[in-house]
C-alpha positions in Angstrom: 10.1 158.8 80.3 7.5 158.3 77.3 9.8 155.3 76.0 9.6 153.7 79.4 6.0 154.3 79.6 5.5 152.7 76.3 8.1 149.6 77.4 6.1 149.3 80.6 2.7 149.0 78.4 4.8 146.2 75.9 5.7 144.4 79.0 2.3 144.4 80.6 0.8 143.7 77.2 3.2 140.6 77.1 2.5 139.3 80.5 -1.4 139.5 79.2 -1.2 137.5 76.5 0.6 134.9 78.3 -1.6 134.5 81.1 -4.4 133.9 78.1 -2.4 131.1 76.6 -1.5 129.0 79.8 -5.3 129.7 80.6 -6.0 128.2 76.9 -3.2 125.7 77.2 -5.2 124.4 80.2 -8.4 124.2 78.9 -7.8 123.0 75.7 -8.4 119.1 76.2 -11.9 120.3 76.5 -12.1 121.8 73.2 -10.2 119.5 71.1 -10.4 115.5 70.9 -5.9 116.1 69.9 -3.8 118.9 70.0 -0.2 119.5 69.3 1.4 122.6 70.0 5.0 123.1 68.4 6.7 126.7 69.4 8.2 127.8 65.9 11.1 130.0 65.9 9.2 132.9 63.6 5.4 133.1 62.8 3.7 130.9 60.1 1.7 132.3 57.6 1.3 129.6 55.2 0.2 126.1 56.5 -1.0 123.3 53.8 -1.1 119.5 55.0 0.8 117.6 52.0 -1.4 115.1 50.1 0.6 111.7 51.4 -0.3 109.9 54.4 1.0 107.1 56.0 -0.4 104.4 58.1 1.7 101.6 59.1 0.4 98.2 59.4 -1.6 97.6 62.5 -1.1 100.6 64.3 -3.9 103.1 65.7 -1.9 106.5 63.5 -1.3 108.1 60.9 1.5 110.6 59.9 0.6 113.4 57.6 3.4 115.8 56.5 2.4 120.0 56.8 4.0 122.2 54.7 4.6 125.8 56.6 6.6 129.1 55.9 8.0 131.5 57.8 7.5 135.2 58.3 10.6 136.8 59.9 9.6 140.6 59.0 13.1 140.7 56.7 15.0 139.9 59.7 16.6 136.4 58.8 16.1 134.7 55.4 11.9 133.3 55.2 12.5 129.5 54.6 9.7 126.7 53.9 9.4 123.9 56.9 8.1 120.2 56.2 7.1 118.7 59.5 5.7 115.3 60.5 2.8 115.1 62.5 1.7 111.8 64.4 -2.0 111.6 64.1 -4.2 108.8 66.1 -6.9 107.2 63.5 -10.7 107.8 64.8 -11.1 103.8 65.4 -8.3 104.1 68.1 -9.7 103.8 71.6 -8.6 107.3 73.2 -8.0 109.7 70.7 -7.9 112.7 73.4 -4.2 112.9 73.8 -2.0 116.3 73.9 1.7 116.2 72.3 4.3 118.8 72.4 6.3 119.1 69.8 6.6 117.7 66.0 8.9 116.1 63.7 10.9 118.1 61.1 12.5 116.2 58.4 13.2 119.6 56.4 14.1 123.2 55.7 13.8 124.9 52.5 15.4 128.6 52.1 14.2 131.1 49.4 14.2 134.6 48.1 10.4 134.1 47.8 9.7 134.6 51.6 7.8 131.7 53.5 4.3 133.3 52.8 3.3 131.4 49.4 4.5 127.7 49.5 2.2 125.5 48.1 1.7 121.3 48.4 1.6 119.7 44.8 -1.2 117.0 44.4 
């Protein structure tokens, strides 16, 4: 009964957290000018935006390339993530805008765990 007690607690636990995020979710256009929210399959405990950027010729963005490892807690293999994030230039006319999801153009797998990766520039 004490294990079903304690999953009872998870769940309800669970449920809580949720109910913060869509709260968050749905109030965040109010806190932030852009937001992108990508669900990664483990957590990230390293995040560095690369040192290249992009703008292409008369357009109102920029992509910018983030650099993020995994933490899988020894379950799966940690691996290092390049993504490409779309990013509207401050002389753009309505920079509040909310994307889901990102570009990845890469995976990197190592012995070294996804918690120390590191942008050279």
């Amino acid at each position: 009964q004490m294990d079903e007690a304690m999953d009872n607690l998870d769940e309800l636990e669970e449920q809580r957290i949720f109910e913060e995020y869509k709260i968050w979710k749905k109030h965040s256009p109010f806190f932030y000018d852009t937001l992108y929210s990508h669900a990664l399959t483990w957590p990230s405990l390293t995040v560095e935006w690369m040192p290249d950027r992009n703008t292409p010729f008369n357009s109102d963005w920029t992509v910018q390339r983030l650099l993020i490892g995994t933490h899988t807690s020894n379950d799966e293999q940690n691996y290092v993530q390049i993504i490409k994030v779309k990013i509207p230039l401050e002389s753009s006319k309505d920079t509040r805008e909310y994307r889901e999801g990102l570009d990845e153009p890469g995976i990197v797998t190592g012995a070294g765990g996804g918690n120390k990766a590191g942008a050279a520039g």
